[in-house]
C-alpha positions in Angstrom: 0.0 0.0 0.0 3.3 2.4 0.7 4.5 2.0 -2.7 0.7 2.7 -4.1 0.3 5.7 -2.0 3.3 7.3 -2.7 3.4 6.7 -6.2 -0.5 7.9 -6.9 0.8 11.3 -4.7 4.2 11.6 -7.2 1.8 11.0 -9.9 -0.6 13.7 -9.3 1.9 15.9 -8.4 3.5 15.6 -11.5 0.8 16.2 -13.5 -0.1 19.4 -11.5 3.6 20.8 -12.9 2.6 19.5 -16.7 -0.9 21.4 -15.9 1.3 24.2 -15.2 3.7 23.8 -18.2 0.9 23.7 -20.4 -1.4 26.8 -19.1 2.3 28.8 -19.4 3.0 27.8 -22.6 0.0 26.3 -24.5 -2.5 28.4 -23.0 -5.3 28.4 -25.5 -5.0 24.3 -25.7 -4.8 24.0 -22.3 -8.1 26.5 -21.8 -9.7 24.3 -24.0 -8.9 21.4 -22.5 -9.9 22.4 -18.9 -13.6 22.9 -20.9 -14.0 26.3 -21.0 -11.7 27.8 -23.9 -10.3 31.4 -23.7 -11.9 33.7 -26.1 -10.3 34.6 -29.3 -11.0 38.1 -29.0 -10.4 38.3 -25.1 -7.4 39.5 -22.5 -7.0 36.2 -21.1 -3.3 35.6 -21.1 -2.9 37.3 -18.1 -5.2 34.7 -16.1 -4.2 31.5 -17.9 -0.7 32.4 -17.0 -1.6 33.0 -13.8 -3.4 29.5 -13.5 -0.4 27.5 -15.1 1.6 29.5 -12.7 -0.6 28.1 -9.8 -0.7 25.0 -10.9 3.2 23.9 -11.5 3.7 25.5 -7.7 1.0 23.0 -6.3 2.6 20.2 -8.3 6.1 20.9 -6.9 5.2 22.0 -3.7 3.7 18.9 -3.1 6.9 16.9 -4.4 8.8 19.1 -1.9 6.3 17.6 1.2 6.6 14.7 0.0 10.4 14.2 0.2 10.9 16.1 3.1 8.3 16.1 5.6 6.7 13.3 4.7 3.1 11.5 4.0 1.1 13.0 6.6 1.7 16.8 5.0 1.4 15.8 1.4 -2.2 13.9 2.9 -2.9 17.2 4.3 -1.9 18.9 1.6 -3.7 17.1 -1.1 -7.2 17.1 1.0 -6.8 21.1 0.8 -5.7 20.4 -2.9 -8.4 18.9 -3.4 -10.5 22.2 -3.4 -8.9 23.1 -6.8 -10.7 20.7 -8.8 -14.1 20.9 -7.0 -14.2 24.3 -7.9 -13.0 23.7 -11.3 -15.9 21.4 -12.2 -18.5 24.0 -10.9 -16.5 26.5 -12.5 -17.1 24.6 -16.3 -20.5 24.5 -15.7 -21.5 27.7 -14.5 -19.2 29.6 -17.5 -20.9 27.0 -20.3 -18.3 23.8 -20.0 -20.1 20.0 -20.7 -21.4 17.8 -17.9 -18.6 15.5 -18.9 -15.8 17.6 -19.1 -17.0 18.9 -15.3 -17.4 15.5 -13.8 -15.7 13.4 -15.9 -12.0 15.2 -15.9 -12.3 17.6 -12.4 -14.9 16.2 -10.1 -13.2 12.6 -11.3 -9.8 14.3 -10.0 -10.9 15.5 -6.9 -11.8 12.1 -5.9 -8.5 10.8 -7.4 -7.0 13.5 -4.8 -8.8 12.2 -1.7 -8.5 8.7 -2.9 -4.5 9.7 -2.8 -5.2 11.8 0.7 -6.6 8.8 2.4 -4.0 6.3 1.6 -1.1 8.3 2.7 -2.9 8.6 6.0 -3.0 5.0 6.2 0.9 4.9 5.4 
């Protein structure tokens, strides 16, 4: 179960810094992808950058618990985490995003998140 737990968190982590990566440098892709694409003929650099900036710092933030204070901060930190994608899934569907982009990529990775939370507790 260690090596499960641990490699779910490293994982997740990791793809919080490609999230990051892409949002910085792919930023209309990666706007689409999340379900709500950036308009065309909108200023929305500014806050896609911001979001790739927020999401390679939770990524490697939470490799940073992980290796050095171990699975009971990254559990904590991944239940606060966790937040992100709740709020992402109600944020597709109030701005015009599908059901299945809001439940089936960011609700489904919330749980993923806790799922990953729980088992480092039990580690």
């Amino acid at each position: 179960m260690t090596v499960t737990a641990y490699t779910l968190a490293v994982v997740l982590d990791l793809f919080c810094v490609f999230l990051g990566y892409r949002f910085l440098f792919q930023p209309a892709s990666a706007a689409a992808g999340y379900g709500v694409p950036a308009r065309p003929d909108g200023d929305a650099g500014a806050y896609l950058t911001v979001k790739g900036l927020k999401d390679g710092t939770f990524g490697v933030l939470g490799l940073v618990l992980l290796a050095f204070a171990g699975a009971r901060a990254e559990a904590l930190f991944m239940l606060c985490v966790a937040l992100v994608p709740l709020g992402d899934t109600l944020i597709v569907l109030r701005n015009g995003g599908t059901k299945a982009v809001a439940f089936g990529i960011h609700f489904a990775t919330a749980i993923v998140v806790l799922i990953g939370a729980a088992l480092l507790f039990v580690v």
